[in-house]
Legacy VTK file of the C-alpha trace (Angstrom):
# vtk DataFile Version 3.0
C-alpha trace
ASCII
DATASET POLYDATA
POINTS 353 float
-157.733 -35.563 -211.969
-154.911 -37.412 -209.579
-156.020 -38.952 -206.718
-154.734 -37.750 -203.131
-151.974 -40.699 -203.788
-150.856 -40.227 -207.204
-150.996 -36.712 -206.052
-147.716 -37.468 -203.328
-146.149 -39.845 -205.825
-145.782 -37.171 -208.414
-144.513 -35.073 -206.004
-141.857 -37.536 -204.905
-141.116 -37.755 -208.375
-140.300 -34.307 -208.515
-138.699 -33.937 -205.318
-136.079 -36.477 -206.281
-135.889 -35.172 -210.372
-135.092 -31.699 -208.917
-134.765 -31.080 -205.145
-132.510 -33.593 -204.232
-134.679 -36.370 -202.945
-131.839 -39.315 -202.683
-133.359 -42.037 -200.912
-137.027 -42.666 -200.154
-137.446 -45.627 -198.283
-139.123 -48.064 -195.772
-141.164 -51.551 -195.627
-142.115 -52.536 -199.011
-141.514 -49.209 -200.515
-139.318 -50.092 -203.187
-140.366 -52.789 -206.116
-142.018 -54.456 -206.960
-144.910 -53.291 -204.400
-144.333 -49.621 -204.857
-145.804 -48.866 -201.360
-149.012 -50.604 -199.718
-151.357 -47.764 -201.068
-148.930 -47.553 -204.156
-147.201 -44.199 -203.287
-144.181 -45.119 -204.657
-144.587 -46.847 -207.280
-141.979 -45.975 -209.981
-139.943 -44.028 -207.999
-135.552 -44.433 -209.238
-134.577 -43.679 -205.433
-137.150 -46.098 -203.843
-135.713 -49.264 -201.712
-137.313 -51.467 -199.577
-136.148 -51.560 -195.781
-136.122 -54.518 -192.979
-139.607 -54.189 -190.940
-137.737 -52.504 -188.438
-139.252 -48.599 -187.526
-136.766 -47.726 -185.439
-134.058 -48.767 -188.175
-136.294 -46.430 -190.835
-135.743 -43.541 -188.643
-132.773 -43.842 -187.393
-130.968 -44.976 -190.960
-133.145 -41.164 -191.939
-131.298 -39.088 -189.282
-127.979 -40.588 -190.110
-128.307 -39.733 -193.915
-129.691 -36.051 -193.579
-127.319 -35.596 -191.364
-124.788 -36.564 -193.713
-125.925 -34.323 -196.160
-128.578 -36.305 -198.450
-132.379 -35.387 -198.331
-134.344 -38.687 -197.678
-137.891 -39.278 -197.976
-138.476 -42.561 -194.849
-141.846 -43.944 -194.627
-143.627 -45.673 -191.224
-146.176 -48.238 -193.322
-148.719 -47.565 -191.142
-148.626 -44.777 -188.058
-149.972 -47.364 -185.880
-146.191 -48.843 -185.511
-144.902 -45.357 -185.398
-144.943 -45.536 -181.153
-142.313 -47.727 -180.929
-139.252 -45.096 -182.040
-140.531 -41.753 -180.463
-137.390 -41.096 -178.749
-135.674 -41.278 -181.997
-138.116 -38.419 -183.198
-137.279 -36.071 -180.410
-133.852 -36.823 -181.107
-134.435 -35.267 -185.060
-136.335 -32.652 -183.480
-133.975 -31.623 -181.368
-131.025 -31.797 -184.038
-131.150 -27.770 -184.905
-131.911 -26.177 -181.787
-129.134 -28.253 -179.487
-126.665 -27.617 -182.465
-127.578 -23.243 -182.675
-128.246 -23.630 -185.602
-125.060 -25.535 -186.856
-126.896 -28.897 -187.817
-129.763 -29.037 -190.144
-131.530 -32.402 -190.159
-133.895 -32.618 -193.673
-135.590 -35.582 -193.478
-139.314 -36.381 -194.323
-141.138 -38.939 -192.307
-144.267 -39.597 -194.157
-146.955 -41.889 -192.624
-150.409 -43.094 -193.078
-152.674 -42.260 -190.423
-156.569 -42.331 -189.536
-159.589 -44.591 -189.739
-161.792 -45.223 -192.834
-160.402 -48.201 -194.597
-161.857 -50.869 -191.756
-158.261 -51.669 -190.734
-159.285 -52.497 -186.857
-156.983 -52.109 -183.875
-153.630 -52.244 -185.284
-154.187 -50.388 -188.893
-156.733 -47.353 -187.737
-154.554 -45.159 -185.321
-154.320 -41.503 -185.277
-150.961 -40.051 -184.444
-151.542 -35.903 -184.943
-151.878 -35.550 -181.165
-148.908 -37.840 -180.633
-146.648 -35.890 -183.319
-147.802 -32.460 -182.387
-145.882 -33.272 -178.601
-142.599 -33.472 -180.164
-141.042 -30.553 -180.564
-138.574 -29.353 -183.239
-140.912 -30.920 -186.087
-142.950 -29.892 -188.881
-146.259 -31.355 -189.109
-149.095 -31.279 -191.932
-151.675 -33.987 -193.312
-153.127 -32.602 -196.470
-156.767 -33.116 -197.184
-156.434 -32.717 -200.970
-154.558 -33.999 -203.878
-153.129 -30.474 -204.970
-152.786 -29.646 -201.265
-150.943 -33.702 -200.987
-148.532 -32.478 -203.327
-147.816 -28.754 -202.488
-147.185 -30.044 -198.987
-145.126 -32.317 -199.872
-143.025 -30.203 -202.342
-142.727 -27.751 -199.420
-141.625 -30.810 -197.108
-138.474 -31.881 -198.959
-137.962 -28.618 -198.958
-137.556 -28.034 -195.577
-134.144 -28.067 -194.038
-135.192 -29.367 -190.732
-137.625 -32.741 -189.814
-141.440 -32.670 -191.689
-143.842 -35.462 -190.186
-146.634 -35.797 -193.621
-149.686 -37.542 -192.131
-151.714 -38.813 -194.938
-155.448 -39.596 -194.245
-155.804 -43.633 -195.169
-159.878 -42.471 -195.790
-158.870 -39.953 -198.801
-155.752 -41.452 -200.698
-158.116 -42.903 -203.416
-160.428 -39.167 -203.482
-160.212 -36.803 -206.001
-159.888 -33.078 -205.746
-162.361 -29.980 -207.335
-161.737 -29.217 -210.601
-159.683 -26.477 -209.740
-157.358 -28.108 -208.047
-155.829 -29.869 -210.688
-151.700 -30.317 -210.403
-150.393 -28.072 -213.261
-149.422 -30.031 -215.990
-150.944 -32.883 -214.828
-153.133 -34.554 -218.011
-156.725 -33.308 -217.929
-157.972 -37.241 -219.156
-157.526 -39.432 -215.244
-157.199 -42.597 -217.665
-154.197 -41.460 -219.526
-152.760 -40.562 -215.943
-153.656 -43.736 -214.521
-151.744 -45.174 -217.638
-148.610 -43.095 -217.078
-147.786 -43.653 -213.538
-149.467 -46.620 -212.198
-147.985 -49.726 -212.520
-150.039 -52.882 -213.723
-151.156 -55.696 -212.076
-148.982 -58.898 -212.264
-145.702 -58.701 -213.737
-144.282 -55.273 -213.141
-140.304 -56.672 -214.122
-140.299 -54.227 -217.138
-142.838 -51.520 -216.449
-141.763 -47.819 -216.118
-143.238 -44.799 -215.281
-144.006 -41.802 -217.836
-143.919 -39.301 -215.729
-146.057 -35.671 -216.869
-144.229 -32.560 -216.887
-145.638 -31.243 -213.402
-145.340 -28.168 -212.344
-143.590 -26.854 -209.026
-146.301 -25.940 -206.435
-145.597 -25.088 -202.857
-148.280 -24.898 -199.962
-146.568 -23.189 -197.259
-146.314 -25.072 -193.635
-148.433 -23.004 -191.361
-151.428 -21.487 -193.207
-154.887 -23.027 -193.443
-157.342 -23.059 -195.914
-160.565 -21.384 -195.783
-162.637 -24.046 -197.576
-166.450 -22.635 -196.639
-166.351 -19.175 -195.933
-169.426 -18.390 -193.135
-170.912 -16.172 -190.355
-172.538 -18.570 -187.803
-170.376 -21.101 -186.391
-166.325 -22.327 -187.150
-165.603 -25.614 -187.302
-161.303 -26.481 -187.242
-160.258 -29.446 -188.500
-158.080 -31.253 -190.738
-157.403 -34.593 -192.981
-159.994 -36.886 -193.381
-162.742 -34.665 -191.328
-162.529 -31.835 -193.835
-165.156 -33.692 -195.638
-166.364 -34.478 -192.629
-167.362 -31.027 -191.787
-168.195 -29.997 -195.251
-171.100 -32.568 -195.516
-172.288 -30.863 -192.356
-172.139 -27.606 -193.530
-173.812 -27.969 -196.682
-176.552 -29.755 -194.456
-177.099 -27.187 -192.411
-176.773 -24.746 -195.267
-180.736 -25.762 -195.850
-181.411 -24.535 -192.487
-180.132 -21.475 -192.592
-177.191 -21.834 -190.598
-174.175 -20.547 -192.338
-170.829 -23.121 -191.290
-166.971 -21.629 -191.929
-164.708 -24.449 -192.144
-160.856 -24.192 -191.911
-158.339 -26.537 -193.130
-155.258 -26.116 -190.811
-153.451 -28.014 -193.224
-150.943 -27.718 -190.654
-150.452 -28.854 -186.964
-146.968 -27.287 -186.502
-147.143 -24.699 -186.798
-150.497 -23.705 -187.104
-152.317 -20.928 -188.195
-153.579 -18.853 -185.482
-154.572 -15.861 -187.027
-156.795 -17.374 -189.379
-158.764 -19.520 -186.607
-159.040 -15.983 -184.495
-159.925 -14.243 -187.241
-163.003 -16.900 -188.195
-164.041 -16.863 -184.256
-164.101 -13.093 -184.220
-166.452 -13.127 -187.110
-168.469 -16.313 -185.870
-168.214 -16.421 -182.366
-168.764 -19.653 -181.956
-166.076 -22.637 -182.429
-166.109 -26.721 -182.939
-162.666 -28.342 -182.978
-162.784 -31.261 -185.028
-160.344 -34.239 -185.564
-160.764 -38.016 -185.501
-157.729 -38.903 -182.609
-158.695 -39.922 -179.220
-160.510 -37.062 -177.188
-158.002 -36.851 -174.083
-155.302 -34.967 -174.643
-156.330 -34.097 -178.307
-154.992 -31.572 -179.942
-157.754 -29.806 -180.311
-158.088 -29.585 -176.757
-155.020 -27.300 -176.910
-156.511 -25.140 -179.666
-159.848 -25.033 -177.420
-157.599 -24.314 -174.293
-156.212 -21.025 -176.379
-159.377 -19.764 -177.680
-160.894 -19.615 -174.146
-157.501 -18.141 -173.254
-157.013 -15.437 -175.711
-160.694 -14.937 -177.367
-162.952 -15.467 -174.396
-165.028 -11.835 -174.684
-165.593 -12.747 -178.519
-167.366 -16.108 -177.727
-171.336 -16.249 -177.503
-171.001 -20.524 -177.002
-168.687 -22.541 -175.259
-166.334 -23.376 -177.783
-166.596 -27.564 -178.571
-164.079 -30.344 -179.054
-165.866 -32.997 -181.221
-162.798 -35.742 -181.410
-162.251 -39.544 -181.526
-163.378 -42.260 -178.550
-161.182 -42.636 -176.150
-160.818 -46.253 -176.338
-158.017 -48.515 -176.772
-158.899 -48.855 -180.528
-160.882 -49.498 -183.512
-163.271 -51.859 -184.344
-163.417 -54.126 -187.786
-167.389 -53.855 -187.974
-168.652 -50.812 -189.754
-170.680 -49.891 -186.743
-168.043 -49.845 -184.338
-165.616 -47.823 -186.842
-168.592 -45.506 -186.937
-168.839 -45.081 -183.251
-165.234 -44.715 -182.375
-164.657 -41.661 -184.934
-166.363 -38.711 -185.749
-169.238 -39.037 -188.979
-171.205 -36.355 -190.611
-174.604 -36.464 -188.843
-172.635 -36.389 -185.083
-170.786 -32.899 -186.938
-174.055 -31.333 -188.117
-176.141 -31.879 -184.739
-172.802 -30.161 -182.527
-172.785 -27.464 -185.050
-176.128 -26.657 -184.946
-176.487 -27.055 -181.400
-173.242 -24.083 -181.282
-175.216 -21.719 -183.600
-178.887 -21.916 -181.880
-176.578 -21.294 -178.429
-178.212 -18.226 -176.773
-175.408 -16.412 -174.610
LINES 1 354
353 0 1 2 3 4 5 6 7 8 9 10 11 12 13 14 15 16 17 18 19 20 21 22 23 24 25 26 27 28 29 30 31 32 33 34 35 36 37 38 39 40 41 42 43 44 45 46 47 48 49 50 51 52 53 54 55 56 57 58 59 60 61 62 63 64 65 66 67 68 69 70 71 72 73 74 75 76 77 78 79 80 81 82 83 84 85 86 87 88 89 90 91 92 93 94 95 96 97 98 99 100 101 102 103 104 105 106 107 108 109 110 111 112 113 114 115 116 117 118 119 120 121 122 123 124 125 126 127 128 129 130 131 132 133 134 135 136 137 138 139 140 141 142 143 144 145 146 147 148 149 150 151 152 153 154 155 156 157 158 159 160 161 162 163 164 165 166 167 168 169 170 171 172 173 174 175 176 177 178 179 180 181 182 183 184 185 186 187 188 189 190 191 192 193 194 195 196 197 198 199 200 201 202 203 204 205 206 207 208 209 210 211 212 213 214 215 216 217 218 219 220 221 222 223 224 225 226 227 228 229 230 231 232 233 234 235 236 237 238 239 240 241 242 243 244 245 246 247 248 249 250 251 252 253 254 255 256 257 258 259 260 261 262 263 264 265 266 267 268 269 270 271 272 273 274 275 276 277 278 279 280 281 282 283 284 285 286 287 288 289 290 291 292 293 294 295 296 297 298 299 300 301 302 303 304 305 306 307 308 309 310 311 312 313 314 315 316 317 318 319 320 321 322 323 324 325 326 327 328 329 330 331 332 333 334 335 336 337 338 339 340 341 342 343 344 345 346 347 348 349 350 351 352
């Protein structure tokens, strides 16, 4: 079973085998690292780029514009601040041009808390992509959902952001959610594709015969079907809010949980349809609380679904504070954790209108 991280590397593999992937790219990306969380490793089209983010995007825009399909990577989202402008400017390629420019570039990022990387290496950045317009914007929360995304990214003929939780690149998926043609034996996978430790001059991948699998950008994933209370969320919170629900499965409450997989665009008929049937709403995410994106999906559920609510609908979302602490306990106070999830849920289903 691949990991969420083998999971994207395979599908870089494939993207640049047979969709046209000709340069992926960024600090450290190329050998011999392969990537800080080893994402690239043993990738043909992979080179290593000055520390310079601005220079990564920019040097990204200038070769999809020229016609190539480049994969750029920001090491960490944290550093990602610096060259918004130059995002706007991708996202803004198509729609100033009518239609005559296409821009196909992937910017993939880590983002999130969960590997105790403090103030400079723990930063969300959904609520911060999602106000750029023009973009595409998904974080996975699953190995075969890493890789269908990502597929469906490179596809793309205009600018995908792919946020990938730091907290889940070493998790595994279900069972079912194996990568076709991936091998069934994780040891003989980690043999194939990751590289070794020490000298890596003469390694090279074996890459398995994968299988082309696209999620489509825009629709969620139902991943607890229920009849009490919703809860919305995405990357590392899914299991977040699955922990919860299975606790509060012993009480009797019954939790739905949505992956939106995707933040633009998102899925709105799948979240009204779940608050139609529940009634009752939690937007979770791990960013900082003001001017969260979940706020926005709160702000259109009171909006548009008002008369079908029995609770005021709840935005459960990261401390608003400048950033995140090294100690455990202050990681664990600054982002949302499982037992904060289950006593907000079951606070929304006892609610008596």
């Amino acid at each position: 079973m691949a990991t969420l991280v083998q999971a994207i590397r395979l599908a870089l593999h494939v993207g640049e085998e047979r969709h046209g992937v000709t340069d992926i790219f960024g600090q450290d990306v190329g050998p011999p690292l392969g990537g800080v969380f080893t994402q690239t490793q043993g990738l043909r089209s992979a080179w290593n780029s000055p520390l310079d983010e601005r220079g990564i995007v920019g040097a990204a825009i200038g070769l999809a514009l020229a016609g190539q399909r480049p994969v750029a990577e920001i090491q960490f989202c944290d550093y990602a601040f610096n060259m918004v402008d130059l995002l706007k400017l991708a996202g803004g390629i198509c729609w100033s041009s009518a239609g005559d420019w296409n821009c196909p570039m992937v910017l993939m990022t880590p983002v999130g808390s969960g590997i105790r990387g403090s103030i400079y290496h723990s930063h969300s950045f959904d609520a911060q992509a999602t106000r750029v317009p023009g973009w595409k914007i998904v974080m996975p929360s699953t190995p075969l959902d890493a890789y269908g995304l990502m597929l469906s990214a490179i596809l793309d003929p205009n600018p995908v952001m792919y946020l990938a939780p730091k907290a889940l690149l070493r998790t595994k998926g279900a069972h079912f959610e194996r990568i076709p043609g991936e091998p069934e034996d994780e040891r003989v996978l980690s043999k194939m594709i990751d590289a070794p430790l020490g000298d890596r001059s003469k390694w090279r991948p074996e890459w398995p015969d994968v299988k082309d699998v696209l999620v489509p950008i825009g629709q969620a994933r139902v991943c607890r079907r229920g009849k009490d209370v919703t809860v919305v969320t995405y990357g590392r919170t899914v299991t977040v809010a699955m922990q919860a629900a299975e606790a509060l499965a012993a009480e009797q409450i019954d939790v739905e949980v949505i992956d939106l997989r995707s933040l633009a665009p998102y899925d709105w008929p799948a979240i009204e349809a779940s608050v139609r049937k529940t009634r009752r709403v939690c937007f979770l995410n791990e960013d900082t609380e003001v001017t969260n994106f979940g706020e926005h999906l709160l702000r259109r559920t009171v909006e548009e679904l008002f008369y079908e609510l029995e609770a005021p609908p709840k935005l459960l979302a990261g401390a608003h504070v400048p950033g995140i602490g090294l100690a455990d306990a202050l990681e664990r106070a600054s982002v949302p954790q499982a037992d904060k999830v289950t006593s907000t849920l079951r606070e929304l289903a006892r609610h008596q209108p």
